[in-house]
DOPAFI-969067 format. One record per residue (C-alpha): residue number from 1; residue in one letter; chain; x, y, z. Coordinates in steps of 0.25 Angstrom, whole numbers, plus 2048, in hexadecimal, padded with zeros to 3 digits. Example, Ala and Ser with C-alpha at 12.3 -4.5 7.8 and 13.67 -1.06 7.14 Angstrom:
DOPAFI-969067
+--------+-------+--------+-----+-----+-----+
| torkol | lumnu | koltor |   x |   y |   z |
+--------+-------+--------+-----+-----+-----+
|      1 |     A |      A | 831 | 7EE | 81F |
|      2 |     S |      A | 837 | 7FC | 81D |
+--------+-------+--------+-----+-----+-----+
//
This chain:
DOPAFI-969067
+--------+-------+--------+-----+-----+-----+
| torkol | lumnu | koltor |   x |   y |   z |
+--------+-------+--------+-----+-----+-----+
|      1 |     X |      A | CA3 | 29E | BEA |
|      2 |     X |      A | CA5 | 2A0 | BDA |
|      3 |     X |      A | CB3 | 29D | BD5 |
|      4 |     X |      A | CBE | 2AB | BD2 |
|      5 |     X |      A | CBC | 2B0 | BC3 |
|      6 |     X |      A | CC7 | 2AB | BBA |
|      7 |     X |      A | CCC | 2AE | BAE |
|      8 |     X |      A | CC9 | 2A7 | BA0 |
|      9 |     X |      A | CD9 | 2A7 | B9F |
|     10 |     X |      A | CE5 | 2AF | BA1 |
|     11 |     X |      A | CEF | 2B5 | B98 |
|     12 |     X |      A | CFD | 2B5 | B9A |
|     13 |     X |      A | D09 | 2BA | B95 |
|     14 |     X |      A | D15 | 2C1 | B92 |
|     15 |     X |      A | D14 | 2D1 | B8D |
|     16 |     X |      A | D0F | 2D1 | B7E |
|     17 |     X |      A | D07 | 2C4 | B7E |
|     18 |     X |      A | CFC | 2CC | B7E |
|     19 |     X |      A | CF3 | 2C7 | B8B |
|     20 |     X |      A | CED | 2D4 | B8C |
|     21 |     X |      A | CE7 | 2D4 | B7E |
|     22 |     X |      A | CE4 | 2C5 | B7E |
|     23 |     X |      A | CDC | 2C6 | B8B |
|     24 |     X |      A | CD4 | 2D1 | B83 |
|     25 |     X |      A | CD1 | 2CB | B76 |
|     26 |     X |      A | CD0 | 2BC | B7D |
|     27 |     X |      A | CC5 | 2C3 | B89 |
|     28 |     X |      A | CBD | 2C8 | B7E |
|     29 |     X |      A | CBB | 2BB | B77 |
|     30 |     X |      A | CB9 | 2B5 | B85 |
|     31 |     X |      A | CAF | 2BF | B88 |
|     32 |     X |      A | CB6 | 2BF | B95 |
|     33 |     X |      A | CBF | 2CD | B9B |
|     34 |     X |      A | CCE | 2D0 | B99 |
|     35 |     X |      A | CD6 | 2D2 | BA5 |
|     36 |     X |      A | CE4 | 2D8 | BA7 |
|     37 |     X |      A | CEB | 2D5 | BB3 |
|     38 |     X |      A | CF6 | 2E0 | BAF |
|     39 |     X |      A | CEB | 2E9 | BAE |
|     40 |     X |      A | CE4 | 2E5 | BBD |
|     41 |     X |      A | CF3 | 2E9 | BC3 |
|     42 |     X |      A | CF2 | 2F6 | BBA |
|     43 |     X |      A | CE4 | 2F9 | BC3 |
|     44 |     X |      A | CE8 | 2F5 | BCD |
|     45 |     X |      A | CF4 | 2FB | BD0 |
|     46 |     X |      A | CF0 | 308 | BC8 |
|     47 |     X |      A | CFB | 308 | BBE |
|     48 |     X |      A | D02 | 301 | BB5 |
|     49 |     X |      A | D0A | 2F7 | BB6 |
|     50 |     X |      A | D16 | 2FE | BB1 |
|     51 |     X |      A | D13 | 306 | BBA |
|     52 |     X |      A | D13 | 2FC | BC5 |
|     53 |     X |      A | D1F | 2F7 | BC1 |
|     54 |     X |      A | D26 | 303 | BC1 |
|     55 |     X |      A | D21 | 308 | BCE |
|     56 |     X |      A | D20 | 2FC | BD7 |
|     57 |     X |      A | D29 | 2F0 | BCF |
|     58 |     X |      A | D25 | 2E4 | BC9 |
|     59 |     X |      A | D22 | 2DC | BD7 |
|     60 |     X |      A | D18 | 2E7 | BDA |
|     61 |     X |      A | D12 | 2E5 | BCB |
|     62 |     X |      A | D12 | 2D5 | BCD |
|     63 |     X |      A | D0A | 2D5 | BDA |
|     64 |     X |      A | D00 | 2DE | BD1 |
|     65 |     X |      A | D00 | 2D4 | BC8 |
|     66 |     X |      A | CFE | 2C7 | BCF |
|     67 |     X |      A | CF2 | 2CE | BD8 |
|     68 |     X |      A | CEC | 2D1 | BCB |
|     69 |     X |      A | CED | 2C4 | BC2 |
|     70 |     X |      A | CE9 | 2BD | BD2 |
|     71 |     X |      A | CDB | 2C6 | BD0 |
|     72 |     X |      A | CD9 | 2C3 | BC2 |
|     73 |     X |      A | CDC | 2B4 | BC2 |
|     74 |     X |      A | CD0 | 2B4 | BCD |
|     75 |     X |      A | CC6 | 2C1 | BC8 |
|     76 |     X |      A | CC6 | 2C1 | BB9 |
|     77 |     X |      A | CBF | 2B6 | BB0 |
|     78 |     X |      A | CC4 | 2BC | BA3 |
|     79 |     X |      A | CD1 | 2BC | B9D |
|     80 |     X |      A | CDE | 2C1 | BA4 |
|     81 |     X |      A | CEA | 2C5 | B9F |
|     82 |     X |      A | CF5 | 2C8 | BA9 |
|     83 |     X |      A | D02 | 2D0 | BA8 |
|     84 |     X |      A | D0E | 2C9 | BA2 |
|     85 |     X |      A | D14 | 2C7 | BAF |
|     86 |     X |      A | D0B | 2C2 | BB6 |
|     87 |     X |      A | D0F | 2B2 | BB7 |
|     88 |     X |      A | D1B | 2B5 | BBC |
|     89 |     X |      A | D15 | 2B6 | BCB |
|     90 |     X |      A | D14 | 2A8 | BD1 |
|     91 |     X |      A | D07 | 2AA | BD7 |
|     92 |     X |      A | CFF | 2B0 | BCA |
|     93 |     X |      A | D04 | 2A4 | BC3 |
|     94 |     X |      A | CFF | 29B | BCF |
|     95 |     X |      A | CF1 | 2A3 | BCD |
|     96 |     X |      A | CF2 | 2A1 | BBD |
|     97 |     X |      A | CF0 | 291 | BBE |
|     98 |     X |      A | CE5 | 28B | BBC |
|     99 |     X |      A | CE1 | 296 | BB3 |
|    100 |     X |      A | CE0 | 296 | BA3 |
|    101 |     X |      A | CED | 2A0 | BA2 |
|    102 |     X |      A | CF2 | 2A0 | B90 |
|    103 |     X |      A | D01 | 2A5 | B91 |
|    104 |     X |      A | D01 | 2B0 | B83 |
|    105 |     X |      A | D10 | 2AD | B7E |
|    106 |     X |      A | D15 | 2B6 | B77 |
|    107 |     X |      A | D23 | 2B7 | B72 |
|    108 |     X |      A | D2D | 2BF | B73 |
|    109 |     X |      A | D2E | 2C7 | B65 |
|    110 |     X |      A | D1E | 2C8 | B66 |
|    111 |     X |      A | D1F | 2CD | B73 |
|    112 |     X |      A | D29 | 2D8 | B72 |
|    113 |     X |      A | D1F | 2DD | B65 |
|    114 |     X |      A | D14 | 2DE | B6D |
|    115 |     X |      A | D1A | 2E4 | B7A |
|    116 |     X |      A | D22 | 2EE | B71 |
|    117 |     X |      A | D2A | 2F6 | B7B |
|    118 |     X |      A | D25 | 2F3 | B86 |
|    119 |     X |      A | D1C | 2FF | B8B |
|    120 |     X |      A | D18 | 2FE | B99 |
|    121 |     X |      A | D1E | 2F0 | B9B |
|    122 |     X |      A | D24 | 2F0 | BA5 |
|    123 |     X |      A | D2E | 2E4 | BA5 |
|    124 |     X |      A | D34 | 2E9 | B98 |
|    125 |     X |      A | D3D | 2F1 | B9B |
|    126 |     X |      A | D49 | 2F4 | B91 |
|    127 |     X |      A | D4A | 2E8 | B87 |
|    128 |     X |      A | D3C | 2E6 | B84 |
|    129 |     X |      A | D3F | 2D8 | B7B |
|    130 |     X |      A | D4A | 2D3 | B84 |
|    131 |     X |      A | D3D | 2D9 | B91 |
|    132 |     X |      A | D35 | 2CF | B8A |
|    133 |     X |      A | D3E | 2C2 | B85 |
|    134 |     X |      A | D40 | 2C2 | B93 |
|    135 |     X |      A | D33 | 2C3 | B99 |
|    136 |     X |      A | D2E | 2B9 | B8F |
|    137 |     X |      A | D38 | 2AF | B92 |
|    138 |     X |      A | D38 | 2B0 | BA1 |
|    139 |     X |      A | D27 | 2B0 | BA1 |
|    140 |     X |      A | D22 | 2A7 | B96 |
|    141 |     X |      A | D26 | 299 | BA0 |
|    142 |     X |      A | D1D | 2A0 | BAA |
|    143 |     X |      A | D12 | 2A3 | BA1 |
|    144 |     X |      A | D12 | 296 | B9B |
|    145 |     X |      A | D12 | 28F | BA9 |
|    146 |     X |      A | D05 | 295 | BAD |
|    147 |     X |      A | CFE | 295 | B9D |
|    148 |     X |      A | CF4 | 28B | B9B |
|    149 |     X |      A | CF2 | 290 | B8C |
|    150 |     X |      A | CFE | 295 | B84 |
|    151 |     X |      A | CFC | 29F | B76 |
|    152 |     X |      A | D07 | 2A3 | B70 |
|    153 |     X |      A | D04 | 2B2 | B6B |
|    154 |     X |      A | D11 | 2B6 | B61 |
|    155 |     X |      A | D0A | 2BA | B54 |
|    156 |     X |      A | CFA | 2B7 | B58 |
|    157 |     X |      A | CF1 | 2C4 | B5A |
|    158 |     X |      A | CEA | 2C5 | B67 |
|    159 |     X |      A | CDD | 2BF | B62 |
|    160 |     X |      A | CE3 | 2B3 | B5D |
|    161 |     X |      A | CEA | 2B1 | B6B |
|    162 |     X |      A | CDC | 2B2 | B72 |
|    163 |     X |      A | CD6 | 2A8 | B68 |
|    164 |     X |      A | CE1 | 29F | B6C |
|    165 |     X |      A | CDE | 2A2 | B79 |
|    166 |     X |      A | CD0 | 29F | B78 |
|    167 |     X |      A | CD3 | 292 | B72 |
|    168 |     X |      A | CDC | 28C | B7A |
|    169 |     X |      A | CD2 | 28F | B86 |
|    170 |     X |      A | CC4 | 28A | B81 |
+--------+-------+--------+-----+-----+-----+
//
Protein backbone atom coordinates (compact mmCIF):
# COMPACT_ATOMS: atom_id res chain seq x y z
CA UNK A 1 0.00 0.00 0.00
CA UNK A 2 1.92 3.22 -0.98
CA UNK A 3 1.48 6.39 1.20
CA UNK A 4 -1.25 9.60 0.00
CA UNK A 5 0.71 12.09 -2.19
CA UNK A 6 1.42 15.16 -0.04
CA UNK A 7 2.47 18.52 -0.63
CA UNK A 8 6.06 19.97 -0.49
CA UNK A 9 4.33 22.76 1.52
CA UNK A 10 1.19 24.76 1.84
CA UNK A 11 0.74 28.57 1.71
CA UNK A 12 -1.55 30.35 3.67
CA UNK A 13 -2.75 33.49 4.20
CA UNK A 14 -4.79 36.53 4.21
CA UNK A 15 -6.08 38.30 0.85
CA UNK A 16 -3.13 40.13 -0.85
CA UNK A 17 -0.14 37.96 0.69
CA UNK A 18 0.18 36.83 -2.48
CA UNK A 19 -0.20 32.66 -2.15
CA UNK A 20 -1.39 32.42 -5.53
CA UNK A 21 1.68 33.85 -6.98
CA UNK A 22 4.16 32.52 -4.49
CA UNK A 23 2.88 28.93 -5.29
CA UNK A 24 3.62 29.74 -8.81
CA UNK A 25 6.98 31.08 -8.80
CA UNK A 26 8.04 28.59 -5.72
CA UNK A 27 6.41 25.41 -8.03
CA UNK A 28 8.50 26.29 -10.76
CA UNK A 29 11.67 26.33 -8.80
CA UNK A 30 10.64 22.98 -7.18
CA UNK A 31 9.94 21.59 -10.52
CA UNK A 32 6.84 20.53 -8.70
CA UNK A 33 2.92 21.67 -9.75
CA UNK A 34 0.89 24.63 -8.32
CA UNK A 35 -2.43 24.05 -6.89
CA UNK A 36 -5.33 26.43 -5.97
CA UNK A 37 -7.79 25.13 -3.77
CA UNK A 38 -10.10 28.37 -4.57
CA UNK A 39 -9.60 27.33 -8.09
CA UNK A 40 -10.83 23.23 -7.31
CA UNK A 41 -14.09 24.86 -5.55
CA UNK A 42 -14.49 27.15 -8.72
CA UNK A 43 -14.39 23.50 -10.86
CA UNK A 44 -16.03 22.08 -9.01
CA UNK A 45 -19.00 23.92 -8.27
CA UNK A 46 -18.93 25.47 -12.04
CA UNK A 47 -18.85 29.09 -10.90
CA UNK A 48 -17.05 31.41 -9.04
CA UNK A 49 -16.80 31.96 -5.73
CA UNK A 50 -18.36 35.08 -5.81
CA UNK A 51 -20.78 33.50 -7.43
CA UNK A 52 -21.22 30.88 -4.78
CA UNK A 53 -21.41 33.31 -2.12
CA UNK A 54 -23.93 35.19 -3.70
CA UNK A 55 -26.22 32.34 -4.64
CA UNK A 56 -25.73 29.84 -1.97
CA UNK A 57 -24.08 32.01 1.36
CA UNK A 58 -20.76 31.41 2.86
CA UNK A 59 -21.51 28.16 4.88
CA UNK A 60 -22.24 26.57 1.38
CA UNK A 61 -18.87 28.07 0.13
CA UNK A 62 -16.98 26.82 3.42
CA UNK A 63 -18.15 23.12 3.01
CA UNK A 64 -16.65 23.61 -0.81
CA UNK A 65 -13.84 24.63 0.56
CA UNK A 66 -12.91 22.26 3.33
CA UNK A 67 -13.83 19.24 0.84
CA UNK A 68 -11.48 20.73 -1.40
CA UNK A 69 -8.26 21.69 0.77
CA UNK A 70 -9.27 17.78 2.40
CA UNK A 71 -8.49 16.30 -1.22
CA UNK A 72 -5.54 18.28 -1.96
CA UNK A 73 -3.86 17.76 1.51
CA UNK A 74 -4.11 13.78 0.42
CA UNK A 75 -3.89 13.99 -3.89
CA UNK A 76 -1.25 16.76 -4.69
CA UNK A 77 2.51 16.47 -4.13
CA UNK A 78 3.39 19.98 -5.33
CA UNK A 79 2.75 23.18 -3.81
CA UNK A 80 -0.91 24.27 -2.39
CA UNK A 81 -2.14 27.54 -1.89
CA UNK A 82 -5.63 27.62 -0.18
CA UNK A 83 -8.23 30.49 -0.13
CA UNK A 84 -7.67 32.92 2.72
CA UNK A 85 -10.31 31.48 4.54
CA UNK A 86 -9.71 28.59 4.73
CA UNK A 87 -8.17 27.91 8.63
CA UNK A 88 -10.92 29.12 10.08
CA UNK A 89 -12.77 25.61 9.64
CA UNK A 90 -11.61 23.49 12.78
CA UNK A 91 -11.31 20.40 10.76
CA UNK A 92 -9.01 21.94 7.69
CA UNK A 93 -6.77 23.08 10.50
CA UNK A 94 -6.86 19.47 12.13
CA UNK A 95 -6.02 18.15 8.47
CA UNK A 96 -3.02 21.00 8.17
CA UNK A 97 -0.76 19.58 11.05
CA UNK A 98 1.75 17.66 10.51
CA UNK A 99 2.25 19.44 7.20
CA UNK A 100 4.99 22.11 6.29
CA UNK A 101 2.32 25.00 6.05
CA UNK A 102 4.33 29.03 5.72
CA UNK A 103 1.84 31.67 7.03
CA UNK A 104 2.60 34.71 4.06
CA UNK A 105 1.81 38.01 6.43
CA UNK A 106 1.25 40.68 5.08
CA UNK A 107 -0.03 43.88 6.51
CA UNK A 108 -2.43 45.78 6.44
CA UNK A 109 -1.47 48.93 4.06
CA UNK A 110 0.19 46.27 1.70
CA UNK A 111 -2.62 44.45 1.66
CA UNK A 112 -5.07 46.94 0.79
CA UNK A 113 -2.41 48.04 -2.26
CA UNK A 114 -2.51 44.75 -3.61
CA UNK A 115 -6.36 43.95 -3.12
CA UNK A 116 -7.21 47.50 -4.51
CA UNK A 117 -10.94 47.51 -4.49
CA UNK A 118 -11.66 44.56 -3.95
CA UNK A 119 -13.19 43.09 -7.35
CA UNK A 120 -14.86 39.63 -7.00
CA UNK A 121 -14.08 39.49 -3.11
CA UNK A 122 -16.45 38.68 -1.69
CA UNK A 123 -16.00 39.36 2.00
CA UNK A 124 -15.33 42.99 1.16
CA UNK A 125 -17.98 44.67 1.15
CA UNK A 126 -18.29 48.51 1.65
CA UNK A 127 -15.13 49.62 3.53
CA UNK A 128 -12.54 47.64 1.86
CA UNK A 129 -9.65 48.89 4.42
CA UNK A 130 -11.64 48.85 7.40
CA UNK A 131 -12.95 44.86 5.36
CA UNK A 132 -9.52 43.95 5.55
CA UNK A 133 -7.90 45.57 9.08
CA UNK A 134 -10.49 43.36 10.40
CA UNK A 135 -9.86 40.25 8.57
CA UNK A 136 -6.37 40.57 9.33
CA UNK A 137 -6.68 41.01 12.99
CA UNK A 138 -9.31 38.47 13.40
CA UNK A 139 -7.31 35.59 11.04
CA UNK A 140 -3.50 36.21 11.62
CA UNK A 141 -3.69 34.20 15.50
CA UNK A 142 -5.18 31.43 13.23
CA UNK A 143 -2.86 31.37 10.77
CA UNK A 144 0.04 31.51 12.90
CA UNK A 145 -1.29 28.59 15.08
CA UNK A 146 -1.25 26.13 12.19
CA UNK A 147 2.25 27.92 10.46
CA UNK A 148 5.42 26.12 10.91
CA UNK A 149 7.29 28.70 8.73
CA UNK A 150 6.51 32.33 8.94
CA UNK A 151 7.67 35.36 5.83
CA UNK A 152 6.71 38.27 6.37
CA UNK A 153 5.96 39.78 2.59
CA UNK A 154 5.36 43.92 3.01
CA UNK A 155 7.89 45.29 0.60
CA UNK A 156 9.57 41.96 -0.92
CA UNK A 157 8.59 40.81 -4.52
CA UNK A 158 7.16 37.31 -5.03
CA UNK A 159 10.51 35.96 -5.92
CA UNK A 160 12.16 36.91 -3.11
CA UNK A 161 9.18 35.36 -0.96
CA UNK A 162 9.70 32.11 -2.74
CA UNK A 163 13.61 32.18 -2.24
CA UNK A 164 12.71 32.70 1.42
CA UNK A 165 10.49 30.08 1.11
CA UNK A 166 13.01 27.79 -0.26
CA UNK A 167 15.38 28.47 2.34
CA UNK A 168 13.65 28.00 5.19
CA UNK A 169 12.42 24.48 3.91
CA UNK A 170 15.85 22.87 2.57
Amino acid sequence: MTEPSRPVVVLVGPMGAGKSTVAALLAERLGVAARDTDTDVESAAGRSISDIFVDSGETHFRSLERDAVAAALVSHDGVLSLGGGAVLDEVTRELLAGHRVVFLRVGLGEAVKRVGLGAGRPLLFGNVRAQIKATLEARAPIYESVATIVVDTDETSPDDVAARILEAIS
